[in-house]
N, C-alpha and C positions, 0 to 999 in steps of 0.2 A: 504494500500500500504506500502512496507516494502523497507526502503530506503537503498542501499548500504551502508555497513560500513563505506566506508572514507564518505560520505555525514551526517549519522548519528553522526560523531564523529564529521564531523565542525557543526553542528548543535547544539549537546550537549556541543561546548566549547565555541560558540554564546551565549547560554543561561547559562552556568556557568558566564562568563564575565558581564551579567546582572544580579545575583544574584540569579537566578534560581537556585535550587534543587532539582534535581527527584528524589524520594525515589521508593527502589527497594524493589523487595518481597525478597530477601534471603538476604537484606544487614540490615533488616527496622527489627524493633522486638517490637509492639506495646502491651501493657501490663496492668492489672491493682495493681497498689500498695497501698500504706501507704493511709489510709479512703479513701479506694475505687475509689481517682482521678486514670485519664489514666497519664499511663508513655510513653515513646518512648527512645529506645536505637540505633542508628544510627552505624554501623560499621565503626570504624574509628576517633569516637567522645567520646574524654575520660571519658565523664560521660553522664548516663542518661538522657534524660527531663524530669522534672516533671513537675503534673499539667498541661498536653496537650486538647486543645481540636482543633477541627475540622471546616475547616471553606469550605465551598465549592466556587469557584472563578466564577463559572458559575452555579448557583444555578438553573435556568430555560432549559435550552439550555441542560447541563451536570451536571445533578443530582447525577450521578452516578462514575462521573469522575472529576479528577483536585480540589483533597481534599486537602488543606493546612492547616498542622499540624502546633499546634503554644504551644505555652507557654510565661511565663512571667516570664523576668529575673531576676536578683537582683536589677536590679533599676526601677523594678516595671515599664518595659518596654515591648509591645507585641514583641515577634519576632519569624519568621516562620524557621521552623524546617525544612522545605522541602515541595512539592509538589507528590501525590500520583495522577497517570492520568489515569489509572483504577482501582478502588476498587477491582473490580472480580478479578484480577492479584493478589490478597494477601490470606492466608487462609481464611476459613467463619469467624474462631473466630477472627482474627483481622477484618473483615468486621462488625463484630457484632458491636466491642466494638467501632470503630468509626461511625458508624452509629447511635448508642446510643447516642453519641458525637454530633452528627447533631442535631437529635433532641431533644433537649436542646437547638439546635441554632435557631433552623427555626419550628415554627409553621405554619402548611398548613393545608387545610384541600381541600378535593374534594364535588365540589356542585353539588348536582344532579336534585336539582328543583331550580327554583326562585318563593317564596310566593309572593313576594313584592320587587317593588324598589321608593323608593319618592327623592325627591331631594329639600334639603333648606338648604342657606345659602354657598352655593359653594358643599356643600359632597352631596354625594349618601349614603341614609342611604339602608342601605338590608338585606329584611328577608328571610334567606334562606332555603331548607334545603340541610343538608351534608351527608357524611359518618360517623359523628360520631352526627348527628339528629339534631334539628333545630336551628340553628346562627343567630345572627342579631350584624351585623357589618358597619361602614361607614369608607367612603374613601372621597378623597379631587376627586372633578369632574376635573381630568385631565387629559391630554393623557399621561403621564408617569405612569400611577398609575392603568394602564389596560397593559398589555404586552402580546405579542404574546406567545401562547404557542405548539409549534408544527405548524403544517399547519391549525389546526381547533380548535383549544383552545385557550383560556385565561387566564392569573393569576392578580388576582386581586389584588394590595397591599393595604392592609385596612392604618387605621390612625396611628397605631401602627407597620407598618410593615410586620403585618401576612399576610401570602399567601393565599389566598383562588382560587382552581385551577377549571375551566372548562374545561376536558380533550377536549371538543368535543362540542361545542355551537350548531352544528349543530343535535345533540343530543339530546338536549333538547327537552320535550314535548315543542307543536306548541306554548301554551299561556306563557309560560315562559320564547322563545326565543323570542317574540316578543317584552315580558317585558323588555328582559335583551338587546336587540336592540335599542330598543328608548332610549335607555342613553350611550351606549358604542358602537358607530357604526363604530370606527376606526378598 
């Protein structure tokens, strides 16, 4: 839905007044320079960023959208450069290089079988396998640490925070969803 101008404008001067920042595709110039870190030049803004990487604000929900470019100042402080609320809205090559950027942040991987799941000591230990072959990872047994993914999936956050995604539980061969039910049935 595409909102009236005057509504769009009180809306983007709502979220300017909060410190928001939408970075535009014809204002935004993402790049790579000096040993190969990402740079970002903002129109408007008298020097470069260096040293930017990419952080996604809804990592599950909007994988693809609501990237916030960041770097770190001279007092070795993080601060956000702006927010990008669809990737595809930018060229591929700047898709590329912030995407590359992600992952460096976010380790996931997609599960396509459950070998094994045991449970001692509060965690689920589990042996999976994935899209890039067999994993065995643990997680703390709790309900924050299984998250909805979609209407029929799961992302599991291991001990370290890696993702490990079930597009589609219902997907599963029968003996592996039964496995992965008796322990996460929220």
């Amino acid at each position: 839905m595409t909102l009236p101008d005057t509504t769009q404008a009180a809306d983007d001067a709502r979220l300017v007044a909060t410190g928001f920042r939408r970075l535009l595709p014809d204002a935004t110039r993402v790049f790579r320079g000096a040993f190969s870190l990402l740079h970002c030049e903002v129109e408007g803004d008298p020097a470069p960023y260096r040293g930017v990487w990419a952080v996604l604000l809804f990592p599950i929900t909007h994988p693809d959208g609501f990237v916030s470019l960041r770097y770190t100042d001279a007092q070795d402080k993080e601060q956000e450069i702006g927010v990008i609320e669809r990737l595809a809205d930018f060229a591929p090559e700047t898709q590329a290089l912030v995407r590359a950027t992600l992952v460096k942040q976010y380790y996931q991987q997609i599960i396509t079988g459950i070998r094994g799941i045991e449970c001692r000591y509060g965690l689920l230990f589990f042996d999976v396998e994935t899209d890039a072959g067999p994993r065995a990872f643990n997680m703390p047994w709790r309900h924050d640490r299984a998250e909805d993914f979609g209407s029929r999936g799961k992302v599991l956050l291991d001990s370290l925070d890696n993702r490990y995604i079930i597009p589609d539980v219902g997907a599963l061969p029968a003996k592996d969803r039964r496995r992965f039910l008796g322990f996460i049935y929220w």
